[in-house]
C-alpha positions in Angstrom: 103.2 75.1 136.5 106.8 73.8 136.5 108.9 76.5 136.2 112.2 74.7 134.4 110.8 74.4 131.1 113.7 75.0 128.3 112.7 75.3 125.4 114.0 75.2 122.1 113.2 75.6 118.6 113.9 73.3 115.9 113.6 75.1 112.2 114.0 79.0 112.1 111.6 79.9 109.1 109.0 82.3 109.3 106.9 80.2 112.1 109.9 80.2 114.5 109.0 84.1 115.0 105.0 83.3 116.3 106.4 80.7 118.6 108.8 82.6 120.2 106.6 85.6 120.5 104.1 83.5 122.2 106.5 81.6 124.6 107.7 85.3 125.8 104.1 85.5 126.6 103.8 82.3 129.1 104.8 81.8 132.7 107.1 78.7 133.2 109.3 78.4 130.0 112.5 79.9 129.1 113.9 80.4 125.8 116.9 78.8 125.8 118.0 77.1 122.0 117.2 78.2 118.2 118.5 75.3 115.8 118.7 75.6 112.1 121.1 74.5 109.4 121.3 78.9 108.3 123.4 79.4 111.5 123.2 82.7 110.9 119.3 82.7 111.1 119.0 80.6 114.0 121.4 83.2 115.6 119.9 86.2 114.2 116.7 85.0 116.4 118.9 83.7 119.2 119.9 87.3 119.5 116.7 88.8 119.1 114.4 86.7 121.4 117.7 86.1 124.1 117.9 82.5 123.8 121.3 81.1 125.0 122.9 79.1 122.0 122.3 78.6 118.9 122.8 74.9 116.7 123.5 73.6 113.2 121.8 70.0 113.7 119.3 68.7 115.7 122.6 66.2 116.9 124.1 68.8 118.5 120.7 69.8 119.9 120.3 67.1 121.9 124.0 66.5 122.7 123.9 69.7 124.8 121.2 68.6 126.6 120.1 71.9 127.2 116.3 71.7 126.5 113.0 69.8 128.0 111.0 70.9 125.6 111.7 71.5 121.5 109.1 72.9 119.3 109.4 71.0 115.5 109.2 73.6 113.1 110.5 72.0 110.2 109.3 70.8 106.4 106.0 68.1 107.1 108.3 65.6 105.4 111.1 65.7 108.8 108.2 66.2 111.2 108.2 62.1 112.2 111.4 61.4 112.2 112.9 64.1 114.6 109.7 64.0 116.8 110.8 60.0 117.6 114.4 61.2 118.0 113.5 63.2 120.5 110.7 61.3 122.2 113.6 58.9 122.6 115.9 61.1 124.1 113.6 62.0 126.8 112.6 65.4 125.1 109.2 66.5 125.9 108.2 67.4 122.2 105.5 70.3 120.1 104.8 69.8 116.8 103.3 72.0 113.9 100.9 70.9 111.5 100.7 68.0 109.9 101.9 65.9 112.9 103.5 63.5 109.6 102.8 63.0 106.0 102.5 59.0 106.3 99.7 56.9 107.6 102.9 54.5 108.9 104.3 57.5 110.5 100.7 58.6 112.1 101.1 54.6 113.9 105.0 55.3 115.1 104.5 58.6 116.6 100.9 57.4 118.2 102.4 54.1 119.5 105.5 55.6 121.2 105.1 55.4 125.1 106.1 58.9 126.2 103.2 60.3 123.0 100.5 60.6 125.3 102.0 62.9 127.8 104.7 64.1 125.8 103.7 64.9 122.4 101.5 68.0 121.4 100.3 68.9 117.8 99.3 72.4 117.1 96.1 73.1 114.9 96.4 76.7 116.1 93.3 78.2 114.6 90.9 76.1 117.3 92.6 78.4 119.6 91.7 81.5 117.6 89.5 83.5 120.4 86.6 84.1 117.9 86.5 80.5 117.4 86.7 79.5 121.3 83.4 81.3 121.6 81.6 79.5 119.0 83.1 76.1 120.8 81.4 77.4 123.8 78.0 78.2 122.3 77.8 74.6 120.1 78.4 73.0 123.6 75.9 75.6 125.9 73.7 74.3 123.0 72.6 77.2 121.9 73.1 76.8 118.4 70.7 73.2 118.8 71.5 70.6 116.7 73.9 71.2 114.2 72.8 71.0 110.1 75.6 72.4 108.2 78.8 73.5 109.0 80.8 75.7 106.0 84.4 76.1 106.3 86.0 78.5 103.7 89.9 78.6 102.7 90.6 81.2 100.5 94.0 82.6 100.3 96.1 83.2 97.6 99.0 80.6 97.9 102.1 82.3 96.6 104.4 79.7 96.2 102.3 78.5 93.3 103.4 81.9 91.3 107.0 82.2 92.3 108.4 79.1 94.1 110.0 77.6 95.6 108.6 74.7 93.5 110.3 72.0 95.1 109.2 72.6 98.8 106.9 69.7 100.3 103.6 70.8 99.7 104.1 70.9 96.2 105.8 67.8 95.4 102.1 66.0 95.0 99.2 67.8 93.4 97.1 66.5 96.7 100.1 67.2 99.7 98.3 70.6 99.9 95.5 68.4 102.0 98.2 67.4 104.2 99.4 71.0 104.4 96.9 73.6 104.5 93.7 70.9 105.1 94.3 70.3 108.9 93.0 73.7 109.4 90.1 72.7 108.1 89.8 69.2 109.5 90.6 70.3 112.0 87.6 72.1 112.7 85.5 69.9 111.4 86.5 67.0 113.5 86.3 69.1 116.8 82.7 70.5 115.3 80.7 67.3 114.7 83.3 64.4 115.3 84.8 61.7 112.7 82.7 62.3 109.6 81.0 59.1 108.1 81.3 59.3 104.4 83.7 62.5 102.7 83.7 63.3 99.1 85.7 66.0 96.8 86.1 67.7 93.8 89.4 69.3 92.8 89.3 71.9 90.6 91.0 75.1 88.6 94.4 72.8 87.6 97.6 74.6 87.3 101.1 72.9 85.5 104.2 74.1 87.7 107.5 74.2 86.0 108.6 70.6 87.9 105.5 69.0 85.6 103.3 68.6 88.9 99.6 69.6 88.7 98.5 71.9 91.1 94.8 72.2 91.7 93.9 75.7 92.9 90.2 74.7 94.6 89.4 71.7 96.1 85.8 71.6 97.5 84.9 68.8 99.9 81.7 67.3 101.1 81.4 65.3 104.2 78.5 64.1 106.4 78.3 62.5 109.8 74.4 61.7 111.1 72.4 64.5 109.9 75.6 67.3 109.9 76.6 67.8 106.5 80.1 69.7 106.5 80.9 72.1 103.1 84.7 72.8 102.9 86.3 74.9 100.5 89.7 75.4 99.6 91.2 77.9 97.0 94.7 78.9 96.8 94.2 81.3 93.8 93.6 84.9 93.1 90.9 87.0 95.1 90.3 88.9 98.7 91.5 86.5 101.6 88.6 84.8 103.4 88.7 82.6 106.1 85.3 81.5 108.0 83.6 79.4 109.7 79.0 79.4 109.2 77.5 77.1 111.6 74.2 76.7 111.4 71.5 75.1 113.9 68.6 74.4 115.0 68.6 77.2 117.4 70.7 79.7 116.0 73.7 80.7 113.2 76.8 81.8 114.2 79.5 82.7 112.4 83.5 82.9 112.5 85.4 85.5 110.7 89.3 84.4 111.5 90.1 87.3 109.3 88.7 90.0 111.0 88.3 88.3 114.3 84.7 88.6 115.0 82.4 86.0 116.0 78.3 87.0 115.7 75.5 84.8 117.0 71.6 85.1 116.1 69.0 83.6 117.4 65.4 83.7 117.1 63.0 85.9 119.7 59.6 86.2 120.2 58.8 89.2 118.2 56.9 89.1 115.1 59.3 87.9 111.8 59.7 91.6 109.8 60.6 93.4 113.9 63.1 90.0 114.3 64.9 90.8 111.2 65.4 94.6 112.3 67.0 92.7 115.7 69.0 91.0 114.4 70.0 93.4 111.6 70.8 96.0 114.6 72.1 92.9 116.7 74.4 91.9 113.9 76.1 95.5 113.2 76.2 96.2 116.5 78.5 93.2 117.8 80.4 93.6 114.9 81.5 96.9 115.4 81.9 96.3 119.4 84.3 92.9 118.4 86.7 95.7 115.9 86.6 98.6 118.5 88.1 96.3 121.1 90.2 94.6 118.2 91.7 97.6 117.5 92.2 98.7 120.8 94.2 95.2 121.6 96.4 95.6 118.6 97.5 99.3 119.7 97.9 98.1 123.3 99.9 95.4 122.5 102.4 97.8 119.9 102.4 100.1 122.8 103.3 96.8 125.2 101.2 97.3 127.3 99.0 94.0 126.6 100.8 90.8 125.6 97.1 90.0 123.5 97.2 91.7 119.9 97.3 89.8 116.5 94.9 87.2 116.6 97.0 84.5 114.7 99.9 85.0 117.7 97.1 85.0 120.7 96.0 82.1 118.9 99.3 80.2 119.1 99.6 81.4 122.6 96.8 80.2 123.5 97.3 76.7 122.1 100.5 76.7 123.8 99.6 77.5 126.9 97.2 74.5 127.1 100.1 72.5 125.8 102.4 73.6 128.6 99.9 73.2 131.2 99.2 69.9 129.7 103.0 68.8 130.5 102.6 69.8 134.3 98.8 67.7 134.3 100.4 65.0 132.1 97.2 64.9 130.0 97.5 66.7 127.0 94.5 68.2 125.6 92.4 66.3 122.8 92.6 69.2 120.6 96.3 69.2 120.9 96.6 65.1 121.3 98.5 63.3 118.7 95.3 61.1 118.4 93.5 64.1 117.1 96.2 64.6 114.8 96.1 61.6 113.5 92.8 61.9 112.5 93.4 65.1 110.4 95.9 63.0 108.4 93.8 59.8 107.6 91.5 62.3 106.2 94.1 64.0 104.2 95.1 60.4 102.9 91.6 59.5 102.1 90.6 62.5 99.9 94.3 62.1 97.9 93.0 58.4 96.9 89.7 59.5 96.0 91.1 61.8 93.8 93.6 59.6 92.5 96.3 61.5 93.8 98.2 60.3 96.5 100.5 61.7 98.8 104.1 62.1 98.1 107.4 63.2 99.3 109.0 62.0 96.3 111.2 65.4 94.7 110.2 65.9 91.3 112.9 65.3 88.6 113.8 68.3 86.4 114.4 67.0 82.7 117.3 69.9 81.1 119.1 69.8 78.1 122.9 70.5 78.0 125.0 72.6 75.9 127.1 71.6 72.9 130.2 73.4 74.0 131.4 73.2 77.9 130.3 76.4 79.0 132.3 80.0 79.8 129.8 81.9 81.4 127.7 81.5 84.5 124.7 83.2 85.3 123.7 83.9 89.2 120.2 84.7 89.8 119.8 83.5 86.5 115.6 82.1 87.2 115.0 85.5 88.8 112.9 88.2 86.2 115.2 89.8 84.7 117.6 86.9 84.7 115.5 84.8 82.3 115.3 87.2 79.9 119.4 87.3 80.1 119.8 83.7 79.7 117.4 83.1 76.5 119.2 86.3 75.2 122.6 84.6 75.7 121.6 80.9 74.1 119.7 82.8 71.3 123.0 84.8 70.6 124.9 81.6 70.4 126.5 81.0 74.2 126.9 78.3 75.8 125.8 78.9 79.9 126.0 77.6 82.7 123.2 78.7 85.4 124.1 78.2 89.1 120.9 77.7 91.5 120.0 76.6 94.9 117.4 74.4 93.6 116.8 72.7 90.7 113.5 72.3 90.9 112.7 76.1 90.5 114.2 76.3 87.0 111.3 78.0 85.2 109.7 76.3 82.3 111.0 79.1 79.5 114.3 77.9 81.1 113.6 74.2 80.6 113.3 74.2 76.8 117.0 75.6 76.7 120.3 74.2 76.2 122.3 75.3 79.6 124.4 73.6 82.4 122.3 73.4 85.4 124.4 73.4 88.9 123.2 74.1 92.2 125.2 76.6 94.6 124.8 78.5 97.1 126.5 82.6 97.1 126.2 81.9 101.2 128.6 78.8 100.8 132.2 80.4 99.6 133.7 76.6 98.7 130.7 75.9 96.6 131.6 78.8 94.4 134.7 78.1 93.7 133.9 74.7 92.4 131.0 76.3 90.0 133.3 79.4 88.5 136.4 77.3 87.9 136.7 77.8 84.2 134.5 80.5 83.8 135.5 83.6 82.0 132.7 85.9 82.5 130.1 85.9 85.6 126.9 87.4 85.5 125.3 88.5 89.1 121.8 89.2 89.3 120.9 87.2 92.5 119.5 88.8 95.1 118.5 88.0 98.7 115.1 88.1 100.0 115.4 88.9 103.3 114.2 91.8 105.6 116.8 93.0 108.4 120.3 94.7 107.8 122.4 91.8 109.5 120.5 89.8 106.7 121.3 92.3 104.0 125.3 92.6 105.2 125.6 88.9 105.2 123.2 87.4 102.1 123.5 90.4 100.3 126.3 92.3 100.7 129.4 89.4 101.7 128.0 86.9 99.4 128.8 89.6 96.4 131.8 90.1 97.8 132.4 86.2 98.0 131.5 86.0 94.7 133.7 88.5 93.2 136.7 87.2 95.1 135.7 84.2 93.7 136.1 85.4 90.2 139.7 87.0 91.0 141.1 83.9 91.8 139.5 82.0 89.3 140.8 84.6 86.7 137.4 86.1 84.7 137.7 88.2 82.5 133.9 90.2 83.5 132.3 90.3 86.5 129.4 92.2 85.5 126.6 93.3 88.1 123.8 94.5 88.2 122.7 97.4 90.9 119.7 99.3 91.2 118.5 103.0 90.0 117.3 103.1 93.7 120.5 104.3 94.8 120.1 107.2 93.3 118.5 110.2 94.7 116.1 110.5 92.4 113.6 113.0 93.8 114.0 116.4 92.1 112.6 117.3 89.0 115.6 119.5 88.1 117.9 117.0 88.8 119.4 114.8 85.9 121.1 111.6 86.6 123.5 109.6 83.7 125.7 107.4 84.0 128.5 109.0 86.2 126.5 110.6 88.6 127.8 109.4 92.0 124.9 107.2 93.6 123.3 109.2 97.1 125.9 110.4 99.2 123.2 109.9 102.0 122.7 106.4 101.3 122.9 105.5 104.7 119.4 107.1 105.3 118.2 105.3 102.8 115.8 102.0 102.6 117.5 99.3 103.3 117.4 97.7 99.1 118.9 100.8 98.1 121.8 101.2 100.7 122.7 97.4 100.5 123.2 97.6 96.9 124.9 100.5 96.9 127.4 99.3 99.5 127.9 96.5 97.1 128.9 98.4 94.7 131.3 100.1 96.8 133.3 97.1 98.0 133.3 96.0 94.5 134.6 98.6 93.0 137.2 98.6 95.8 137.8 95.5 94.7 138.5 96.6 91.1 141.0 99.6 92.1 142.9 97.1 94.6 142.8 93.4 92.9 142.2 94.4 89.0 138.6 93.1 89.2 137.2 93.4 85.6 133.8 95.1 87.1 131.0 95.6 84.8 128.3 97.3 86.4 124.4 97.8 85.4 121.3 100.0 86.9 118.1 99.1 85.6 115.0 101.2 85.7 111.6 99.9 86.6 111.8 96.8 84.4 108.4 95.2 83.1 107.8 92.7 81.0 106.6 88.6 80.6 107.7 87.0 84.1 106.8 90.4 86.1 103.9 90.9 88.8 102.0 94.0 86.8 101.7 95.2 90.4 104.7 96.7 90.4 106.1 98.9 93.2 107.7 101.5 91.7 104.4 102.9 90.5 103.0 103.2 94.0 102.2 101.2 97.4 100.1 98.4 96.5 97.5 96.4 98.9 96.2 93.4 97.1 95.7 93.6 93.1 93.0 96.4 93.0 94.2 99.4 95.8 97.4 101.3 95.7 98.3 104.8 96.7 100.8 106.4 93.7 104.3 108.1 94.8 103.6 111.6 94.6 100.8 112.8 91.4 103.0 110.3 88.9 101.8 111.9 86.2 105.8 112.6 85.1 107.1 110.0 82.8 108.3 107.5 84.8 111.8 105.2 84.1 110.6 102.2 83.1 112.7 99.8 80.9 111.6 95.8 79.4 113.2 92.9 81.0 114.1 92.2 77.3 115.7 95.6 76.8 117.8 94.9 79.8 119.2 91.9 78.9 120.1 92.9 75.4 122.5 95.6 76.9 124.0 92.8 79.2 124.3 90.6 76.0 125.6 93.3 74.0 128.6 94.2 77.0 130.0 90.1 76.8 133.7 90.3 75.8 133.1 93.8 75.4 136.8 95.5 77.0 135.2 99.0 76.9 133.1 98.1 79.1 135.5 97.6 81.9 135.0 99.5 85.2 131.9 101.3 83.4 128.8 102.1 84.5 125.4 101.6 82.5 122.0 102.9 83.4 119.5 100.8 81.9 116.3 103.4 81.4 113.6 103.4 78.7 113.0 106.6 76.5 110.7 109.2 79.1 107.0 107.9 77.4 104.1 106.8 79.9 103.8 107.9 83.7 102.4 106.3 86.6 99.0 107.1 85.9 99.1 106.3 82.6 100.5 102.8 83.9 97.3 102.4 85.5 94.8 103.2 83.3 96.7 100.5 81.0 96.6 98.1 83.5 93.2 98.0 85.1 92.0 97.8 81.3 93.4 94.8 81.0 92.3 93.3 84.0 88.9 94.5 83.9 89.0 95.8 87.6 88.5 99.2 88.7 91.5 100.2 90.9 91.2 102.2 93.5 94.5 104.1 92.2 95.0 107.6 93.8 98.2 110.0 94.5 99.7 110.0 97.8 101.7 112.9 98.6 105.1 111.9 100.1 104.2 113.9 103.3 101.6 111.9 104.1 103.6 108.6 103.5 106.9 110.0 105.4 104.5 110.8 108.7 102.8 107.6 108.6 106.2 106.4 108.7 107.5 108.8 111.6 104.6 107.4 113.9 105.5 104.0 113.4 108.6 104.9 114.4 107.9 106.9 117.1 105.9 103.8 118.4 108.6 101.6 118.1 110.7 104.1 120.1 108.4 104.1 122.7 108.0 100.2 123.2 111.9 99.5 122.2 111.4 97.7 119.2 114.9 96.1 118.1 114.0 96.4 114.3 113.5 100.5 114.9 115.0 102.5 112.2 114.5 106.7 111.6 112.4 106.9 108.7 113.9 110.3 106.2 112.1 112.0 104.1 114.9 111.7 101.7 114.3 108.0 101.1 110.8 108.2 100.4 110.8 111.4 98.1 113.5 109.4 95.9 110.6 107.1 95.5 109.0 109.5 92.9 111.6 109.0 90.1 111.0 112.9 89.3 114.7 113.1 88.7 115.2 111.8 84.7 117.5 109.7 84.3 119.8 108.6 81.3 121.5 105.8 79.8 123.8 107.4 77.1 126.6 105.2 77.6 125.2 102.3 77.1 123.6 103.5 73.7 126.9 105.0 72.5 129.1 102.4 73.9 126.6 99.5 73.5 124.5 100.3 70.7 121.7 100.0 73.0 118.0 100.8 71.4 115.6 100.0 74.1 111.9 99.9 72.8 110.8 103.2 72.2 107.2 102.6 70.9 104.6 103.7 73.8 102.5 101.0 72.5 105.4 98.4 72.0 105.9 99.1 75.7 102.3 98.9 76.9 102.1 95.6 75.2 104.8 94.2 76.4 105.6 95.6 79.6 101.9 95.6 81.1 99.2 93.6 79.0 101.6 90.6 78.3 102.2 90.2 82.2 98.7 91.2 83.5 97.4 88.3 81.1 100.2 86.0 82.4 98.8 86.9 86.3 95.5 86.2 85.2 96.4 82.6 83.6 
């Protein structure tokens, strides 16, 4: 294999990671570039996976003409046009799923005269191992010949509940075919070839707040010769299943992706009822063979002593291995050809039209009203939970708002119907704030980042508050009011009682990482306020519930899927909950307010249902049984210590000393007041256990279920 293969990365979202895992794994490459237009992320991963640069543009990419190879690992809308940039510049060139999102695109990229040799596509899940030994069996023929072929999708899609609503995939109600569908043709093309006729039925319709229609099932029917091929597709609510049932005329065999098992049965010579026992023992025996050695991977590979352990990385590796070997061969693997590819969009294409629906890359356009009056205050993280509530609080009360987003497109409906100034910014982009807060008086913060490492927390988190609030100095506000977190409290003893000037944990830096980065906020703020006269308003909500809210809600417990989680401690103390409504009322109530200046204000419900009781509320409304039990903190604090302990052992960069501290906090056992802002505020959160149960867990269980 030629050993001088740079690489590079183009896009450094949550797919960059498999990649690069995967190329540490192969002989013959070398990391060497990560471009993105979030610098910091592409060099956050540059770091990590010891590449040698890092880019902003895919122009200076190729101007340093640094790297053979670049993996495409951008939106499906971009995939066409920077795959011919770089065939052009001699690049040899991998592409993610869909190869394009045109059928004009499909004919450029196919046409080009390096595309042959030069171009892979990855449909990564033919490389899934279970599924390679299915491949081998259909072609050993001992599965005969084939009759039906059923191909199940379902996996909750997220993006449908929370956003981002205006990312590809959901621009069109049928760019999900183009998205997600590959997998599935992908199989199916490799399984019994180009079908001849292909029918569908979408299904379960969903509005989004850009006006789009969203179908959460799409079931497809497609036949070639005497193969009939059953696809299903649901992006809604349930246990995650992906498989693959083949059957024969000489066998069944099956592909669970999930679990990563693969099970064959075929007929023998023994009498039917004695068969069935065979392949009954046959079946559970393989089965549990296939997770033993599973298992054993996964622990190998944490230990590092085995490159092979998740089944969706070895899958990539393996597709990328062929790929690579494909460049030194010059003949690229059908499976990874962009002729294959192609074929997986034409059938995209040809379901949209059938369904009336065809694809798009068009954004949607958000329709808002604007205010009367040129607005004074601007709301940040104003389309998060909690934020909504603030901002129909605010218009109801009169204000006029302005609401600063990083895209338009995932203003919430509620939001919609309102009278508000819409602008986009970004707390990451210093000169775009300025421009958005000139004029303000008052500026409400309530975003927050989404991201997972401390580098990630001290830049999107912590510095982009601290942007912000230099921001307001110089624009001259007269709030800047925040909002922290009760989790920077130590809240885990029972004798304990926490108000409003109790000092947040003087061991926050053994904290979790959400607790310590907010509480560092607060720190530089209020350093801000004692040095520069910043007119800091700060507020610490509870456990806020209420219409907006996933009823699955962390600070009663660990959750895993909608119907197991393990409870923080015995939670059968009342527990700090507060309504989203509740909480913006006191933030309403504080506007223009000078006594509020440098003041603290704990935003906690009256002490009136526990965890458990939470619970038993909740899987009444659901109508599901949960599997809801305590966990002592013990138990949860050594799991926690051998993970580390692990990571210790194989060197993991992301390693950090789990205390017993930071998960005994977890309990909320401490209680915790808000007298300031009822006496300063005139603050009456609900205080009706029924009021609350209503509100705060039946409104948004029904809402999930919708």
């Amino acid at each position: 294999m030629n050993l001088s293969w740079r690489v590079g990365l183009l896009g450094a979202g949550y797919i960059a990671e498999w990649h690069l895992k995967a190329l540490q794994r192969i002989k013959g490459v070398r990391i060497h570039s990560i471009c993105d237009m979030d610098f910091s992320r592409a060099t956050e991963l540059k770091n990590r996976f010891g590449a040698a640069q890092a880019f902003r543009s895919i122009d200076e990419l190729i101007s340093s003409q640094t790297c053979d190879v670049v993996h495409i690992l951008l939106p499906p809308d971009l995939h066409a046009s920077a795959a011919l940039r770089l065939l052009d510049t001699g690049h040899k060139v991998f592409l993610e799923k869909p190869v394009c999102v045109t059928l004009e695109e499909c004919e450029l990229l196919q046409n080009h005269p390096q595309a042959a040799t030069s171009l892979g596509v990855g449909h990564n899940f033919l490389y899934a191992d279970p599924y390679l030994l299915l491949r081998e069996d259909l072609r050993s023929g001992r599965l005969g010949q084939i009759l039906e072929i059923y191909i199940n999708w379902h996996k909750e899609l997220g993006q449908v509940r929370s956003g981002p609503f205006g990312i590809w995939m959901l621009r069109g109600p049928a760019n999900i075919l183009l998205e997600i569908g590959p997998h599935l043709f992908a199989h199916m093309l490799d399984l019994m070839g180009e079908p001849e006729e292909i029918t569908s039925v979408p299904s379960f319709e969903k509005e989004l707040p850009t006006g789009v229609r969203f179908f959460r099932r799409w079931t497809l029917i497609a036949r070639r010769g005497s193969t009939q091929a059953l696809l299903n597709l649901s992006f809604g609510r349930g246990l995650t299943e992906h498989k693959i049932h083949v059957r024969g005329t000489a066998g069944i065999a099956e592909v669970d992706f999930e679990a990563g098992t693969y099970h064959l049965a075929r007929l023998s010579s023994l009498p039917m009822d004695f068969d069935r026992y065979r392949l009954t023992r046959q079946y559970a025996k393989n089965l549990t063979k296939q997770g033993r050695s599973k298992l054993f991977r996964y622990l190998l590979s944490k230990a590092k002593l085995s490159g092979r352990g998740n089944d969706f990385g070895n899958s990539i590796q393996n597709a990328l291995r062929d790929f690579y070997q494909g460049l030194t061969d010059q003949r690229i693997d059908r499976r990874l050809s962009i002729s294959f590819a192609n074929q997986t969009i034409c059938i995209g294409h040809q379901i949209a039209l059938q369904a009336g629906y065809p694809i798009t890359s068009e954004r949607p356009v958000i329709h808002t009203i604007p205010p009367k009056n040129p607005p004074k205050i601007i709301v940040f993280g104003g389309t998060g939970f909690i934020g909504q509530a603030l901002v129909e609080k605010l218009v109801e009360a009169g204000h006029s708002i302005r609401v600063a987003i990083r895209d338009v497109t995932s203003l919430p409906k509620r939001l919609q119907k309102l009278p508000l100034d819409i602008v986009r910014a970004d707390l990451n982009k210093p000169e775009e704030l300025h421009k958005v807060c000139d004029g303000m008086e008052v500026i409400y913060h309530l975003a927050r980042a989404h991201v997972k490492t401390w580098p990630e927390y001290e830049q999107k988190e912590i510095q982009a508050t601290v942007n912000l609030a230099q921001i307001a100095l110089r624009v001259g506000v007269q709030q800047f009011i925040y909002t922290g977190t009760i989790d920077s409290y130590f809240a885990g003893k029972a004798s304990r009682s926490i108000n409003d000037n109790t000092p947040l944990d003087p061991k926050i830096h053994a904290r979790n990482l959400y607790a310590k980065a907010k509480a560092i906020s607060e720190q530089k703020l209020k350093h801000l306020q004692e040095s520069e006269k910043l007119p800091l308003v700060i507020f610490r909500p509870g456990i806020v519930l209420g219409s907006g809210g996933s009823p699955f809600h962390w600070g009663v417990g660990m959750w895993v899927g909608e119907s197991v989680v393990r409870t923080w401690g015995k939670a059968t103390h009342p527990m700090p909950f507060v309504l989203a409504n509740d909480v913006a009322d006191a933030m309403v109530k504080a506007l223009r307010n000078p006594q509020t200046i440098n003041k603290v204000f704990n935003l906690v419900g009256p002490p009136i249902l526990s965890g458990q009781e939470y619970l038993q509320e909740l899987s009444q409304v659901l109508h599901t049984q949960l599997d809801a039990k305590p966990r002592s903190i013990l138990s949860f604090y050594l799991a926690d210590l051998f993970k580390y302990a692990i990571k210790v052992l194989v060197r993991h960069s992301g390693r950090r000393l789990p205390r017993y501290r930071d998960w005994l906090s977890r309990t909320q056992l401490s209680p915790i007041h808000s007298d300031q802002a009822k006496s300063l505020l005139n603050w009456t959160p609900v205080s009706d256990r029924q009021l609350l149960i209503e509100e705060g867990i039946i409104k948004p269980a029904q809402e999930w279920l919708s």
